[in-house]
C-alpha positions in Angstrom: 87.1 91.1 105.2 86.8 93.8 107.5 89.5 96.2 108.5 88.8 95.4 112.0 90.0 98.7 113.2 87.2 100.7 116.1 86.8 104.6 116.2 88.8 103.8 119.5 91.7 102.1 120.1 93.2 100.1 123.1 96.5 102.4 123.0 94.5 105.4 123.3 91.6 103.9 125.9 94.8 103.6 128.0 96.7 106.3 127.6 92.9 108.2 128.7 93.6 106.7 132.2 94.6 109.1 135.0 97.0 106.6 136.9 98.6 103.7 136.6 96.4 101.8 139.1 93.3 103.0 137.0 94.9 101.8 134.2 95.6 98.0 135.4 91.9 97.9 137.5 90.3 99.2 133.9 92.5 96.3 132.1 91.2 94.0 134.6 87.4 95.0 133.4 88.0 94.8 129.6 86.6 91.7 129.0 82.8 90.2 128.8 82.9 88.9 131.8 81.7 91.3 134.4 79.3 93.2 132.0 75.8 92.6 131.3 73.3 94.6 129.6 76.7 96.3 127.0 75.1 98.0 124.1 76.4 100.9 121.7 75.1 103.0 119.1 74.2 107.2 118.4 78.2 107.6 119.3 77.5 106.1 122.5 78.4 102.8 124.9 76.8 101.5 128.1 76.3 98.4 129.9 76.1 97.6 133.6 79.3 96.0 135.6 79.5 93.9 138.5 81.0 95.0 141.4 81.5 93.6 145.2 78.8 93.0 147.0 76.7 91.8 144.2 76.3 95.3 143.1 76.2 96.5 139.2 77.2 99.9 138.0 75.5 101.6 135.4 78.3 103.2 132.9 77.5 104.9 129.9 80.3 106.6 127.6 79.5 109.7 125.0 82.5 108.7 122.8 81.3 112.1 120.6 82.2 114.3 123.4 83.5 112.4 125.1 82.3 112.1 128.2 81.6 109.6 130.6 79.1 108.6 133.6 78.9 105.6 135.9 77.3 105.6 139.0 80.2 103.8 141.2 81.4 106.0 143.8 84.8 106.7 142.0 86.4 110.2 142.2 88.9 109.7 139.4 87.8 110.1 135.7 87.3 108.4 133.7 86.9 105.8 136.4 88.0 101.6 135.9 84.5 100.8 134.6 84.4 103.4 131.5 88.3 102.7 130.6 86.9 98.8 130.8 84.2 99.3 128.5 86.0 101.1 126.3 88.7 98.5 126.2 86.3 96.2 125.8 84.5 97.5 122.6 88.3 98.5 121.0 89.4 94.8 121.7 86.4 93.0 121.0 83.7 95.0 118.9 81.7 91.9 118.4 81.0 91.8 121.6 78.7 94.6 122.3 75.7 94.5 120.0 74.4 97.8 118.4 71.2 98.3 120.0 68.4 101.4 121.9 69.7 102.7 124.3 68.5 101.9 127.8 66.2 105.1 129.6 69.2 105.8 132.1 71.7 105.7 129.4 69.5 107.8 127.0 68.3 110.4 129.3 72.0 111.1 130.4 73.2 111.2 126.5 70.2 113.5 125.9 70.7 116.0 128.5 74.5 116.2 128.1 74.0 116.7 124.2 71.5 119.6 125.3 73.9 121.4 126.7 76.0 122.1 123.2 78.0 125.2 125.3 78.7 123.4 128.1 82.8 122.2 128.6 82.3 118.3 128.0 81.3 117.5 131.7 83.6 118.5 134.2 81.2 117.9 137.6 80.4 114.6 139.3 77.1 114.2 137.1 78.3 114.0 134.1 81.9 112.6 134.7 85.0 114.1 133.1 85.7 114.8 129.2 87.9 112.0 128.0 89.6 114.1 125.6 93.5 114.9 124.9 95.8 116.1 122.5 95.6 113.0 119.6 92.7 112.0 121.7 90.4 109.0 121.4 87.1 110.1 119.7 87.0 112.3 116.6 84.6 115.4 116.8 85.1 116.7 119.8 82.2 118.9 121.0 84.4 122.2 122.3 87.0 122.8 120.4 88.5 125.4 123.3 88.0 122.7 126.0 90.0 120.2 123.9 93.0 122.9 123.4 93.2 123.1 127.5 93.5 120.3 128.2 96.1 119.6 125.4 98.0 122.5 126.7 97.3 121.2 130.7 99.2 117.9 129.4 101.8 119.5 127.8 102.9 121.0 130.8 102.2 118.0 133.0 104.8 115.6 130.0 107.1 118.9 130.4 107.2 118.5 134.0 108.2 114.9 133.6 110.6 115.4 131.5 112.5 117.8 133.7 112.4 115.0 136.2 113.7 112.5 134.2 116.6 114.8 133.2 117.2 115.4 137.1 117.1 111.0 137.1 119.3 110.9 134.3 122.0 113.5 135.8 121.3 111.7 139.3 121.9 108.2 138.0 125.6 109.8 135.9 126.5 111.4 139.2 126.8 108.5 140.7 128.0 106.5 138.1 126.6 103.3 136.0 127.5 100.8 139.1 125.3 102.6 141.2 122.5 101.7 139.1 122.6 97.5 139.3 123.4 98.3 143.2 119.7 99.8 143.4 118.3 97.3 141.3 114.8 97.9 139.2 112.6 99.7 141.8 113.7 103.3 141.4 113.2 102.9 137.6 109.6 101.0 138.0 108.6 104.6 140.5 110.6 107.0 137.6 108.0 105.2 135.1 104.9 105.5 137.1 105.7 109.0 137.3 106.2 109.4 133.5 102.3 107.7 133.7 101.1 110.1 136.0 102.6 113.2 133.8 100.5 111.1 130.9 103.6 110.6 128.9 103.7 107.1 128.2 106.7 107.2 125.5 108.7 108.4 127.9 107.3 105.6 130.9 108.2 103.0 128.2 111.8 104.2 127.7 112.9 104.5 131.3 111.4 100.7 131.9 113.8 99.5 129.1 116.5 101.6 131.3 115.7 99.0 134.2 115.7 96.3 132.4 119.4 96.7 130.8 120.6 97.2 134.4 122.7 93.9 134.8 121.8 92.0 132.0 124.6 90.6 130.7 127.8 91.4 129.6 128.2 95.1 128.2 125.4 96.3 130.2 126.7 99.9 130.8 127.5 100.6 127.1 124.1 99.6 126.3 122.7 101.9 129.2 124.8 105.0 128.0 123.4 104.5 125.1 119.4 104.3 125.9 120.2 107.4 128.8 121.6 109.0 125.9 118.9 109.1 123.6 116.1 109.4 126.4 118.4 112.7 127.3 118.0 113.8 123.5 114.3 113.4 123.1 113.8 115.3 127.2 115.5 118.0 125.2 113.6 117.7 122.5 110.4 118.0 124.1 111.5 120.8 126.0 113.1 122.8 123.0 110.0 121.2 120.4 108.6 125.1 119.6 112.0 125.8 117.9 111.9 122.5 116.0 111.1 121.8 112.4 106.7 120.6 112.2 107.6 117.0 111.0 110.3 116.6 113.4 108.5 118.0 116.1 105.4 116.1 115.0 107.9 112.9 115.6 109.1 114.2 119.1 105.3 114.5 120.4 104.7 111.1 119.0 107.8 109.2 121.0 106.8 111.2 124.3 103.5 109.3 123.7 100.9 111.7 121.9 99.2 110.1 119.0 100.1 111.2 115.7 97.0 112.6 114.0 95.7 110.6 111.0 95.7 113.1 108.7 97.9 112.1 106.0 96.0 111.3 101.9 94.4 108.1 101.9 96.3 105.9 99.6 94.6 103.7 97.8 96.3 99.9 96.6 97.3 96.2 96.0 98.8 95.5 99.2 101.1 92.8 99.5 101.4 91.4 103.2 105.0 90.8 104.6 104.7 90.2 107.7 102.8 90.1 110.9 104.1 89.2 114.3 103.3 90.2 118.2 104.8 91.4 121.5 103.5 91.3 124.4 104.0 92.7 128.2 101.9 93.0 131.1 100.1 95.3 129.4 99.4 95.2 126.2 100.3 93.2 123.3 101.1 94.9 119.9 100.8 93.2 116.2 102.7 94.4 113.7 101.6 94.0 110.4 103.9 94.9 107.2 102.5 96.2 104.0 103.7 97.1 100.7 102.1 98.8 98.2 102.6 97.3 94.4 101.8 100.0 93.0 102.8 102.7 95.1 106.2 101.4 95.8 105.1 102.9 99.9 105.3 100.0 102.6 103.2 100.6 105.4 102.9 99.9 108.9 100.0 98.6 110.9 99.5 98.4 114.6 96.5 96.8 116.5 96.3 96.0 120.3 95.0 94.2 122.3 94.6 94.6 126.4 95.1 92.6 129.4 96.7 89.6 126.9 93.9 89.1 124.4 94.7 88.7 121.2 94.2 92.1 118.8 91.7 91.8 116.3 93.1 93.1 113.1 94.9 90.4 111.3 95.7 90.2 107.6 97.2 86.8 105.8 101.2 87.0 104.8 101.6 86.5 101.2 97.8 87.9 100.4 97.6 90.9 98.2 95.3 92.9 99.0 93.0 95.8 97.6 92.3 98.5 99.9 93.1 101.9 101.2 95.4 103.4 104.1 95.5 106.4 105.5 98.8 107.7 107.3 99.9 109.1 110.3 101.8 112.6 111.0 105.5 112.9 111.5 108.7 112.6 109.9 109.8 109.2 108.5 106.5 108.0 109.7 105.2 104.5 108.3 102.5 104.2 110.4 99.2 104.0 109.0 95.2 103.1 109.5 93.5 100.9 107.5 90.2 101.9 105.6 86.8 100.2 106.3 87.7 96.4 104.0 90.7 94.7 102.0 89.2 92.7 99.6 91.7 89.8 98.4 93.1 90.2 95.1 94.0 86.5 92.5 97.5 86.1 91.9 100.7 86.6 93.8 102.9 89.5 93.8 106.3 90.2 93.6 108.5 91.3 96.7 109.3 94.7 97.3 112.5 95.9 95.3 115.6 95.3 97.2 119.5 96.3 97.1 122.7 94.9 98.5 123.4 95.0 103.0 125.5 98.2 102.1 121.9 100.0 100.5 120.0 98.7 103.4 122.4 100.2 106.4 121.9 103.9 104.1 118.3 103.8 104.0 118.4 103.0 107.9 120.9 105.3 108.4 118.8 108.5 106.5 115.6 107.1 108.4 118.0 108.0 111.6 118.2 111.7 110.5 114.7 111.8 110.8 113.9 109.6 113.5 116.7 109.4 116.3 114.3 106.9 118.2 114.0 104.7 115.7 114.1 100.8 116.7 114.0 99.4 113.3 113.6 100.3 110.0 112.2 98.1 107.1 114.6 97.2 104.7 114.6 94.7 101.4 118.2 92.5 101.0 118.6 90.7 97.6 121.2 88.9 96.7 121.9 87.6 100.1 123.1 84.2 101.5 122.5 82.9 104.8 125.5 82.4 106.7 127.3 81.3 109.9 129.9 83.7 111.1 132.1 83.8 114.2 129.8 85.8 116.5 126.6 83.9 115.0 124.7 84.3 111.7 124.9 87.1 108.8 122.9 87.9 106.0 126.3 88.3 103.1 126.2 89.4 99.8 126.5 87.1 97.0 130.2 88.4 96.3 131.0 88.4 99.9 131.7 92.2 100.2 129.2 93.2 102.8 127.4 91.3 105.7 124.9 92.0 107.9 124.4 90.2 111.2 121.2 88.7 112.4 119.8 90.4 116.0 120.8 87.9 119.4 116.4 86.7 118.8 116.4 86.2 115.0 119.3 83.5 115.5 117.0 81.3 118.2 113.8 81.3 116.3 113.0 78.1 113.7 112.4 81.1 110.8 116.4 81.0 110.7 116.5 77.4 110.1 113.6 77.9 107.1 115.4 80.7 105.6 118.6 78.3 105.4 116.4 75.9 103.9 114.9 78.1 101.1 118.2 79.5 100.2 119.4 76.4 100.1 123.1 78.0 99.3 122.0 80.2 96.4 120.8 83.9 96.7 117.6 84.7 97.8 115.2 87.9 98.6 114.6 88.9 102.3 112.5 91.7 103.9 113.1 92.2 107.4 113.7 95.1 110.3 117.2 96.2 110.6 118.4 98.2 113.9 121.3 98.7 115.9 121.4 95.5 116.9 121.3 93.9 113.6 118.7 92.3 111.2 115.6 90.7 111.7 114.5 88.7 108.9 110.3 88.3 108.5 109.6 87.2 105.3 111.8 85.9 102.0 111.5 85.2 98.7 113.5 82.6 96.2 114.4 83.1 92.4 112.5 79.7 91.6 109.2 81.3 93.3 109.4 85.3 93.6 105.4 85.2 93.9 105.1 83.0 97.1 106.2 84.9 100.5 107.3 82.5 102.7 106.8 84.1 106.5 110.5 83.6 109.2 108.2 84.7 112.3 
């Protein structure tokens, strides 16, 4: 089995685009329909898209530089046809052959690779280098080109984030009311302008700001809380020189730079707990869960997917599997890559070690310290029964001393009802995500079978 993974992914192909409007018209051209004549190979795409009119444009990508060229009359680079084939190769490898290079393509790649002093392409010949800080390709050709433009970015995220602070004041000015008065559109312009400043962490958080405005009961608290922690991580971008490396390796990730891969590849029988999506307009995001047996590490791996299709990497729950992952920079990170194959191993395996609700809300609350930003943190209850509360459904303790409640969308899907059933009123094993809203069970585990994972999403 393949690892599935491509030298370029669809979170980075995006985060290459220079607008937002470049970024949905290159989603709209990341699939196989409008391309003909795709190929890759030598560190290099092409293929030839249809436009209006009946016309085709060539666009080739040097994903070594990179670099890109296309011969439609776009001034913005890269331009909608090399962020689509680039989409479409991370999303769907399968579907552009490695083959020769077609004369265009090849006399392009050949004269640009000629020039080995030149800055990566910066004219309307050759297109614009695709590169930034964490960028897309490894390699990069000019190692001095690469640190300008991560040091142009930085300053274009820093200017962002002193506009978001000025939003934030703005919006506590005027007070919370003010903000389901105005409604979602001065949020959706606040994003688009995180996009432009190529900060998409930040973009991400200020659209969850517009989406708490009015939505239900309690609405402000939850705001002052999000404004609060999109305040801390603005000031920690803007103070991040006089921060610790990991921690400031975490703030750059949560603004939106990929975390380098740089981390020792670890080598294991991995145990799969989980896998699940989301999805927006955007993007959709698996989520896959590891854990190594005989590490002890759990893991984290994300693939994506653009424009709704499905990502390609996808691993079975309950297989253990032998392979290697390497992981990314920061503090508290889990993140990780996966190596070129997992190669199923015979046999099951046991769950990850677990501890009563009152270890789990520790380990979440030291992964805090670390990680301010964090959503969720993966946690292993044993012990635990299933049970209805006042306010809804809790995860208890066997002797009743500590409970854990599940999260408003782990109560409405059917895993609830199949964790009831496996516990069946006796204790039982569960891994899940546990966050400030409470837990989210994924996978569990009885005393009559601790070898068979059974998946709650």
């Amino acid at each position: 089995m393949n690892a599935m993974g491509v030298r370029v992914s669809v979170e980075q192909v995006l985060a290459l685009a220079p607008d937002d409007a470049s970024r949905r018209a290159g989603s709209a051209l990341g699939t196989a329909g409008p391309w003909s004549g795709t190929g890759r190979g030598g560190g290099a795409v092409w293929g030839l898209c249809k436009g209006s009119g009946g016309v085709s444009y060539r666009t080739v990508v040097d994903t070594t530089g990179p670099a890109c060229l296309c011969a439609c009359p776009s001034r913005k680079f890269p331009c909608k046809h090399a962020l689509g084939l680039l989409l479409l190769q991370a999303s769907d490898a399968a579907a552009i052959e490695e083959t020769t290079a077609p004369d265009w393509a090849a006399r392009w790649l050949t004269a640009r690779r000629g020039r080995a002093g030149s800055a990566g392409g910066a004219g309307s010949t050759t297109g614009a280098a695709l590169g930034a800080e964490g960028g897309a390709a490894a390699g990069l050709a000019d190692p001095e080109a690469a640190r300008r433009r991560a040091e142009r970015r930085a300053a274009r995220i820093t200017s962002g984030a002193q506009e978001l602070e000025q939003r934030l004041a703005d919006l506590l000015r005027g007070g919370l009311a003010a903000a389901e008065q105005a409604g979602y559109g001065p949020w959706e312009e606040t994003a688009a302008r995180m996009v432009d400043a190529q900060a998409p962490g930040l973009a991400g958080r200020v659209r969850e700001l517009g989406a708490i405005t009015g939505s239900g009961p309690g609405w402000p608290v939850r705001l002052l809380e999000e404004c609060a922690l999109t305040h801390l991580l603005d000031r920690a971008w803007l103070g991040a020189d006089r921060l610790p490396a990991p921690f400031a390796a975490t703030v750059r990730n949560r603004v939106g730079l990929t975390a380098p891969v740089d981390g020792v590849p670890l080598r294991d029988h991995w145990l799969v707990l989980a896998q699940y999506d989301a999805a927006d307009a955007r993007l959709t995001t698996r989520r896959i869960w590891l854990h190594g047996t005989a590490s002890g590490r759990t893991a984290l791996l994300l693939s994506f997917g653009a424009a709704g299709r499905a990502p390609r990497l996808a691993l079975p729950v309950g297989a253990v599997l032998d392979g290697e992952v390497t992981p990314h920079t920061g503090s508290g990170q889990l993140r990780a890559e996966p190596g070129e194959r997992f190669v199923p191993v015979a046999g099951p395996a046991a769950p990850p070690p677990g501890g009563p609700v009152g270890a789990a809300l520790d380990a979440y609350g030291r992964a805090l310290r670390e990680d301010p930003w964090l959503d969720s943190w993966p946690v292993t209850l044993s012990g635990v029964l299933p049970a209805r509360a006042e306010y809804g459904w809790q995860l208890a303790d066997a002797d009743g001393r500590e409970a854990l409640p599940l999260t408003p969308a782990a109560q409405s899907r059917p895993g609830l009802w199949r964790l009831v059933a496996l516990s069946g009123g006796a204790p039982v094993t569960v891994f899940g995500e546990c966050g400030h809203r409470g837990f989210t069970p994924l996978a569990a585990w009885s005393p009559e079978a601790p070898g068979e994972t059974v998946p709650l999403v």
